[in-house]
C-alpha positions as CSV (number, residue, x, y, z in Angstrom):
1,X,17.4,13.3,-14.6
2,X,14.1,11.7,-13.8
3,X,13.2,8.6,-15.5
4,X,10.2,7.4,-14.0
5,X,7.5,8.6,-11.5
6,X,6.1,6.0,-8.9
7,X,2.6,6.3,-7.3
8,X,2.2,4.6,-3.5
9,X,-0.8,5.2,-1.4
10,X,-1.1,4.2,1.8
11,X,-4.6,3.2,3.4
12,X,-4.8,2.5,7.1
13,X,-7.4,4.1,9.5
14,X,-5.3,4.1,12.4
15,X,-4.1,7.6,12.4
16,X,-0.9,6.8,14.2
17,X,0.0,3.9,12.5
18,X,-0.6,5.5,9.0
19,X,1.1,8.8,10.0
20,X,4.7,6.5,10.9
21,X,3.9,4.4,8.0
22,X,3.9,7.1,5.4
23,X,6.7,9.2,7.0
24,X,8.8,5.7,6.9
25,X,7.6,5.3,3.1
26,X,8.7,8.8,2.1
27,X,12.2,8.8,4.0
28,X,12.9,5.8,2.2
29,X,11.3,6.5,-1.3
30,X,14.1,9.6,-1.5
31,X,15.8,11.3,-4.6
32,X,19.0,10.5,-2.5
33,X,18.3,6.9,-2.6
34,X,16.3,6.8,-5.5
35,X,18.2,9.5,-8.2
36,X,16.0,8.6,-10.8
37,X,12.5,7.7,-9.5
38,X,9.9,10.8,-8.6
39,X,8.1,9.1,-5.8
40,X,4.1,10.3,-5.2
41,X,3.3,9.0,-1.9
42,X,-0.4,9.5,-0.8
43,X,-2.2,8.4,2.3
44,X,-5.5,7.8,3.5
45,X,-7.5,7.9,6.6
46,X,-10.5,6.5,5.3
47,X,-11.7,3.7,2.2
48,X,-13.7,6.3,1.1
49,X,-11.8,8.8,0.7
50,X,-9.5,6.2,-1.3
51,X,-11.7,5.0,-3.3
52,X,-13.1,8.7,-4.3
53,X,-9.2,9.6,-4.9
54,X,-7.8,5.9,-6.7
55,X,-5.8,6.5,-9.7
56,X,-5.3,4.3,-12.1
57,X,-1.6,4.2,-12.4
58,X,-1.3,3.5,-8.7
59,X,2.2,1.2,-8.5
60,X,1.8,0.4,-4.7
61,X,-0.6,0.4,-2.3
62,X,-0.4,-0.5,1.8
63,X,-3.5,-1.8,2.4
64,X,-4.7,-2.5,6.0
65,X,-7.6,-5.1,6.3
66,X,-9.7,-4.5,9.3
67,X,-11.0,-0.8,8.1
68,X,-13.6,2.1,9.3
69,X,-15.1,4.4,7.1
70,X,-15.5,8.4,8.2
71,X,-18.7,8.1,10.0
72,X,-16.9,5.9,12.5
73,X,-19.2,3.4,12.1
74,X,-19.2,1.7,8.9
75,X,-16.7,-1.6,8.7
76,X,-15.2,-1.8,5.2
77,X,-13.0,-4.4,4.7
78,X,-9.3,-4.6,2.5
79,X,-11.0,-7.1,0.9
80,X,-13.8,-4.6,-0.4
81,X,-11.5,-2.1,-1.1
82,X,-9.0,-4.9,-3.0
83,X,-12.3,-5.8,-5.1
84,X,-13.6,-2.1,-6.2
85,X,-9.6,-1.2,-7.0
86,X,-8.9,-4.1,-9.1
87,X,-11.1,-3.1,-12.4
88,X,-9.9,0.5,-11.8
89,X,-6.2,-0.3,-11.4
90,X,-4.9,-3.4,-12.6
91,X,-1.4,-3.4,-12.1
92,X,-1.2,-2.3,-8.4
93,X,1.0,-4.4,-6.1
94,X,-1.2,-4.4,-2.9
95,X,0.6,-4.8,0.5
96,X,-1.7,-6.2,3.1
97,X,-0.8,-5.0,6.1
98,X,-3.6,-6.7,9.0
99,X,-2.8,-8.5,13.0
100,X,-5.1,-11.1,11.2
101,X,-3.0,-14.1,11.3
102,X,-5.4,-16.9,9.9
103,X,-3.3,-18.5,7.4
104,X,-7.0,-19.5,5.2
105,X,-7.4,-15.4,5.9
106,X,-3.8,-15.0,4.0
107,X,-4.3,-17.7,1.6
108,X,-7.8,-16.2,0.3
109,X,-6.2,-12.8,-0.3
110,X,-3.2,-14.2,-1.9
111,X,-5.7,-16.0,-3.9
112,X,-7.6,-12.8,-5.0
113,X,-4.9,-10.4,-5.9
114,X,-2.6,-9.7,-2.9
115,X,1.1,-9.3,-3.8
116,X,2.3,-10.1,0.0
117,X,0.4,-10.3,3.2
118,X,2.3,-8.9,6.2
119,X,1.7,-8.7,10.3
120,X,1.4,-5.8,11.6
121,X,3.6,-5.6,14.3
122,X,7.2,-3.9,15.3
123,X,8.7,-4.8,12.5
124,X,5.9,-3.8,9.9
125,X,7.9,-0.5,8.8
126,X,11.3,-2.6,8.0
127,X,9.3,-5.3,6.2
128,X,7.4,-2.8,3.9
129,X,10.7,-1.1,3.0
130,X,12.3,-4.3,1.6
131,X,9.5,-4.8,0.0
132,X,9.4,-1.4,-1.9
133,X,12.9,-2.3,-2.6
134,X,11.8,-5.2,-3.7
135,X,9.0,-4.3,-6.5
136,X,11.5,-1.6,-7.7
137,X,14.4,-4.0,-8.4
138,X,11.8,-6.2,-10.6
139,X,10.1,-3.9,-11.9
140,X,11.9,-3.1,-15.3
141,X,10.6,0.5,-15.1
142,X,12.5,1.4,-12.6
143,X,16.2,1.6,-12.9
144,X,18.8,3.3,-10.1
């Protein structure tokens, strides 16, 4: 029996990266694991197509920083797409997942809403699934 439905999108326009990210997400986000959560898992190529799609009961999202929108040419940063999601959907845990390693970069997205800022690097897939873990454990929703 199903207790609880949990929504994760994933945003990364790096179509390898994003295709391994959410294929690592939704092996670990399983009914076997998970008996009583019914995972949604999403993923986007583009912030516009995100932001066209957002929904407001959005638990997760994986968030890269550095962004390009379909036409190739248009820069959108995390940062914007962390701003415009915030008034739609308030109680997202956003994952930022950037090779920016400034630590004033980290702290000022910390500072505006972030739940954790992660490298991307060969151990981005491992790190994300202990965080999933994580916001499930202390999330009182979600019981297993």
């Amino acid at each position: 029996m199903l207790i609880d439905k949990m929504n994760i999108a994933i945003l990364d326009d790096d179509l390898y990266f994003n295709r391994m990210l959410t294929h690592y997400v939704k092996t670990i986000c399983s009914k076997r694991v998970y008996k009583v959560i019914d995972f949604n898992i999403e993923s986007y190529l583009t912030p516009e197509n995100f932001i066209k799609k957002m929904k407001p009961n959005l638990d997760i999202l994986l968030l890269d920083y550095y962004l390009t929108d379909a036409d190739g040419k248009t820069t959108i940063s995390g940062e914007e797409v962390l701003e415009r999601m915030q008034f739609y959907c308030r109680n997202c845990r956003v994952i930022m997942i950037s090779g920016q390693k400034s630590i004033p970069h980290v702290i000022k997205m910390l500072s505006k809403g972030v739940y954790i800022y992660i490298n991307k690097n060969a151990n981005t897939n491992n790190r994300v699934g202990h965080l999933i873990q994580d916001i499930i454990r202390r999330d009182n929703r979600y019981i297993y």
